[in-house]
C-alpha positions in Angstrom: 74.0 83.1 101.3 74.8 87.0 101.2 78.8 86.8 100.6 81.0 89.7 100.7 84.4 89.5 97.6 87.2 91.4 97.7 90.2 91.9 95.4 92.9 94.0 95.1 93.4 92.9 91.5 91.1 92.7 88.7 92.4 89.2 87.9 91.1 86.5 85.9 90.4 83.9 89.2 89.0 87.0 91.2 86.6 87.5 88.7 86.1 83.3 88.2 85.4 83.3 92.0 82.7 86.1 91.7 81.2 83.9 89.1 81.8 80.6 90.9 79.6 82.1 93.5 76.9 83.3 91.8 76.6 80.2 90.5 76.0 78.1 94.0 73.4 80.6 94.1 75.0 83.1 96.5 74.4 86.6 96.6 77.5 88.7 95.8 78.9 91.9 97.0 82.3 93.1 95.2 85.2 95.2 96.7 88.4 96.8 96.0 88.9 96.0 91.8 86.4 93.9 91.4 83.9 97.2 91.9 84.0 100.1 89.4 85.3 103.3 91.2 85.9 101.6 94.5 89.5 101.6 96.8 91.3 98.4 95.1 93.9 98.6 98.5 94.5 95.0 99.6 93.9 96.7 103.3 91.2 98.7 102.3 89.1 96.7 100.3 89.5 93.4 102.5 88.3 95.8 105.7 85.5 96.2 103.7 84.6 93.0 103.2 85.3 92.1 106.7 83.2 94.7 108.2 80.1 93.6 106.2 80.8 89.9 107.8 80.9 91.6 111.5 78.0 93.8 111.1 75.9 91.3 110.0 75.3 92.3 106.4 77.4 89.6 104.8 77.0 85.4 105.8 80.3 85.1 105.1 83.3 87.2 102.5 86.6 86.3 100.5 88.3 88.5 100.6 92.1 88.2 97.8 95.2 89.7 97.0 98.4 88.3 95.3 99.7 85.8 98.1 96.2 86.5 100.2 98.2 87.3 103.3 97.5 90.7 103.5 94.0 89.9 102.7 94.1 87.7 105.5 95.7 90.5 107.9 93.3 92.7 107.5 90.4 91.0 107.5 91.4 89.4 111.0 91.5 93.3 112.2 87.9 93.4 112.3 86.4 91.7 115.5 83.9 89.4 115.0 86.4 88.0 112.1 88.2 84.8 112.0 89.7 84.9 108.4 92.0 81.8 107.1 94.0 81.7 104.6 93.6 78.8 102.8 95.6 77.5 99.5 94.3 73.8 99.5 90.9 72.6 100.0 92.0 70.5 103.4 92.7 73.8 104.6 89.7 75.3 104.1 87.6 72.5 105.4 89.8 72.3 108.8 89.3 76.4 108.9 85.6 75.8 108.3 85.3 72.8 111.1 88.1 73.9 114.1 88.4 77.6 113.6 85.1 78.7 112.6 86.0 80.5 110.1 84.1 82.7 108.5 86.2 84.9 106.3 88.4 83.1 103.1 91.3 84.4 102.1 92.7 83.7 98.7 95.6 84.1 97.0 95.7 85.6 93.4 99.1 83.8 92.6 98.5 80.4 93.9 94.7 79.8 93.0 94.0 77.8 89.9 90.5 77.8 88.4 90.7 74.4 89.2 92.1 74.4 92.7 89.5 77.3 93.3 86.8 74.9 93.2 88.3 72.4 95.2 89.2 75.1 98.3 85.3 76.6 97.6 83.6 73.0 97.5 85.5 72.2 101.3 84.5 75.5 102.3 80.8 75.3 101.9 80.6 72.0 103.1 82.2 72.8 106.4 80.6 73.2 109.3 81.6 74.2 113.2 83.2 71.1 115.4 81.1 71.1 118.0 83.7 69.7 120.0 83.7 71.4 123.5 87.6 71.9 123.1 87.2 73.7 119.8 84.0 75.5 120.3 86.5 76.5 123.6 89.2 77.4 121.3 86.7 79.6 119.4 85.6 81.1 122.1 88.5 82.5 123.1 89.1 83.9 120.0 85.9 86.0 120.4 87.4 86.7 124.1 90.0 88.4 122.2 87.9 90.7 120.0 85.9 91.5 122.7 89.0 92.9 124.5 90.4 94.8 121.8 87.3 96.7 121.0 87.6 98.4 124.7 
């Protein structure tokens, strides 16, 4: 899977998640200060990442900062993005299954090496509901982006 990182911090679990993910065997893009001479800018970076998801050139992105709410933000202003901040695998794996999520956000305070596995194990083995009222619910969302992009 082609999976776009971003980071406004060059911080020891940004660059354990970059590794993490290379090691499932996923092709990695960096952003922000995880890529020599690129803009480290929470905003900036995670737009990055997020637009690669949108257009197609990325499966999926993480995109970090310190409490990953920013991270989040941003991403979530790209249509075609449904980011989630998750800080606990149960999180992740309801953002995976309800919301289809297909941006993570991470924060760079909270996220252990540890707990970084656990949130990146639930992610990847999440899939869509296909539940009509969440596939609905998802819908909607895209509803939403389609709107805003008028």
């Amino acid at each position: 899977m082609r999976i776009s990182v971003s980071s406004d911090m060059d911080e020891p679990v940004a660059r354990a998640l970059v590794a993490a993910l290379r090691e499932r065997g996923h092709d990695v893009r960096a952003h922000g200060a995880l890529s020599p001479g690129a803009d480290p800018q929470w905003a900036v970076c995670s737009e990055a990442a997020a637009r690669e998801v949108a257009a197609g050139t990325a499966d999926q992105a993480v995109v970090c900062c310190w409490t990953g709410t920013g991270a989040a933000i941003a991403a979530n202003k790209v249509p075609g993005v449904r980011a989630a901040l998750c800080t606990d695998a149960y999180t992740a794996d309801g953002a995976r299954r309800w919301n289809d999520a297909n941006v993570l956000a991470l924060s760079l305070r909270l996220t252990s090496e540890p707990l970084l596995g656990e949130i990146l194990d639930a992610w990847f083995a999440g899939a869509p509901s296909e539940d009509a009222e969440d596939r609905g619910n998802v819908r909607h969302i895209e509803d939403l982006d389609g709107a805003r992009a008028r």
